[in-house]
N, C-alpha and C positions, 0 to 999 in steps of 0.2 A: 665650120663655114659661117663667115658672117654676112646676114642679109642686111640686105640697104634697101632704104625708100625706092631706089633707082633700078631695083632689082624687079620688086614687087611684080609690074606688069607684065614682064617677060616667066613668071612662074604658072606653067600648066599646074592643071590638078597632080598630075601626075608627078609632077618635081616638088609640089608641095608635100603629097603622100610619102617621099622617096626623102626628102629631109627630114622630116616629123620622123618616121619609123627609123632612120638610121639612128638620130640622134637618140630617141627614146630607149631603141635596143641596145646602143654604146653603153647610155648612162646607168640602167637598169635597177634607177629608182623614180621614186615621187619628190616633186620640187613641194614641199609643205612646208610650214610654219610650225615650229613645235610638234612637230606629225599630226595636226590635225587638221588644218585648213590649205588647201593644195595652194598653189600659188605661180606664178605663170616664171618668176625668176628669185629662187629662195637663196635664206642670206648665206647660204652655205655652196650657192654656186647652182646649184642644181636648174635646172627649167620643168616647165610644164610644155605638152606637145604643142601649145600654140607660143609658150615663148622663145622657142627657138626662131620662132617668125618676126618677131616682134622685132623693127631694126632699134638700133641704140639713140638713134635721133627721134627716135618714137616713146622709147620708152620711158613711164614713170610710176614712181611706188604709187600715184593714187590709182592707176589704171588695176591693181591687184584688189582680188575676192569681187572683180564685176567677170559677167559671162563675158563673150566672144560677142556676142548680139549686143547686149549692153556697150562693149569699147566701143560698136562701132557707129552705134548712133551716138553714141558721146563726143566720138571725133569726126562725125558726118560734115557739120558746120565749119571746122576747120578748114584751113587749105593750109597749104607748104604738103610737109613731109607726114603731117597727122590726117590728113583729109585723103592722099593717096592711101595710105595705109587702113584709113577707110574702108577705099571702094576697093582693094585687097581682099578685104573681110565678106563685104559683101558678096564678092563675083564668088569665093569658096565655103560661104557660110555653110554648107550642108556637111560637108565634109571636115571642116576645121570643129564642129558641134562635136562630130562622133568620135574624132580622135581628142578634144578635150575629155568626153563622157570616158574616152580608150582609160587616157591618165588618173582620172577623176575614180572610177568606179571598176577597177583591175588591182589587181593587183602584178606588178612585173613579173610573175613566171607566165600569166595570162597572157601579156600582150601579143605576142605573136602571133597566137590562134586570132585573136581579137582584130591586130593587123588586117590579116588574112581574110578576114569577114569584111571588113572596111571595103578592103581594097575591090571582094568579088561585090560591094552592093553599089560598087561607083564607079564598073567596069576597069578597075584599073590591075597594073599586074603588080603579082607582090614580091617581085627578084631579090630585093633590098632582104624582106623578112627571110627569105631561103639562103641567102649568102649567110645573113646573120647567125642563123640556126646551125649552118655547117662549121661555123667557127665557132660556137659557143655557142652548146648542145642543152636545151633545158630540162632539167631532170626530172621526170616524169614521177610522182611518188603516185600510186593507186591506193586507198583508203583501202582498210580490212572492210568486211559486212559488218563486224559490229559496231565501227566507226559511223558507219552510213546509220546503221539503225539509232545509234547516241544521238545523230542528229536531227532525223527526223521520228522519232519513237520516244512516248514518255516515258519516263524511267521503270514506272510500274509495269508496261508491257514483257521487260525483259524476264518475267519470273510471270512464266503464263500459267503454272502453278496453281500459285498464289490465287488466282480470278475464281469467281463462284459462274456458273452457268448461268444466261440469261434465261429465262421462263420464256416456253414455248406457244405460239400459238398469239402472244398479245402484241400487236403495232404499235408501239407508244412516239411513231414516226406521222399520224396520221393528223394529229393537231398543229403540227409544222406545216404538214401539204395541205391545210384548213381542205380536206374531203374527207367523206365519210366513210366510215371503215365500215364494213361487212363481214361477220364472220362468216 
């Protein structure tokens, strides 16, 4: 679908939410630069969840690696079709933040769950993300316990073995809490 200047004012939250997630769940990657820096329309075609909004008479490469916040005071002083696209930004800035943060900081087996969060903290409904999910089912992989523990456990804990006894009876916690210890 392509959005126009003309479109903008007629987009509830709700039709904004229901493009962002369709288009994001289609694509089911990150619009990046060299895969490191996201970018709202990458040279390989891809978008970020607010470039899909972005219409074509709007958009330009200096508008990439600025926030949502940032384009919008950038193109506030504008009028035509940059100063609409604007007050766009503005009337949905809360929402267009958390689905940038969605692209930005997920990884795409995430989004859905991620959608789905969006949607219940901005009263909206998430039909889009359960269509999507029923057509293409995201595979669920559950980590082993020792996977979990590799990540959060230094390596020395796994061979509890190996560890001497701490000595009983002495607080050596009690100059952190600066009080005085009592035997």
């Amino acid at each position: 679908m392509r959005i126009t200047t003309t479109m903008l004012p007629l987009l509830s939250a709700q039709d904004v939410f229901d493009i962002v997630a369709t288009a994001m769940l289609r694509q089911n990657a990150r619009a990046t630069a060299d895969g490191v820096k996201c970018m709202y329309r990458a040279p390989d075609g891809k978008r970020c969840a607010i470039g899909w909004l972005v219409p074509d008479e709007v958009y330009e490469k200096s508008l990439e690696f600025f926030g949502v916040r940032d384009i919008a005071v950038r193109l506030a002083t504008e009028s035509g079709d940059a100063g609409r696209f604007a007050r766009f930004l503005y009337i949905h800035m809360p929402l267009l933040r958390d689905l940038q943060g969605m692209h930005d900081a997920n990884l795409p087996a995430e989004w859905p769950q991620t959608l789905r969060e969006i949607a219940y903290a901005f009263r909206l409904h998430a039909d889009v993300v359960d269509v999507h999910a029923r057509l293409k089912p995201v595979p669920v992989v559950k980590p082993t316990r020792r996977q979990i523990m590799r990540l959060v456990a230094p390596t020395y804990l796994f061979d509890l073995k190996k560890l001497k006894p701490v000595s009983k009876g002495v607080d050596y916690g009690c100059a952190e809490r600066e009080v005085t210890c009592e035997s």
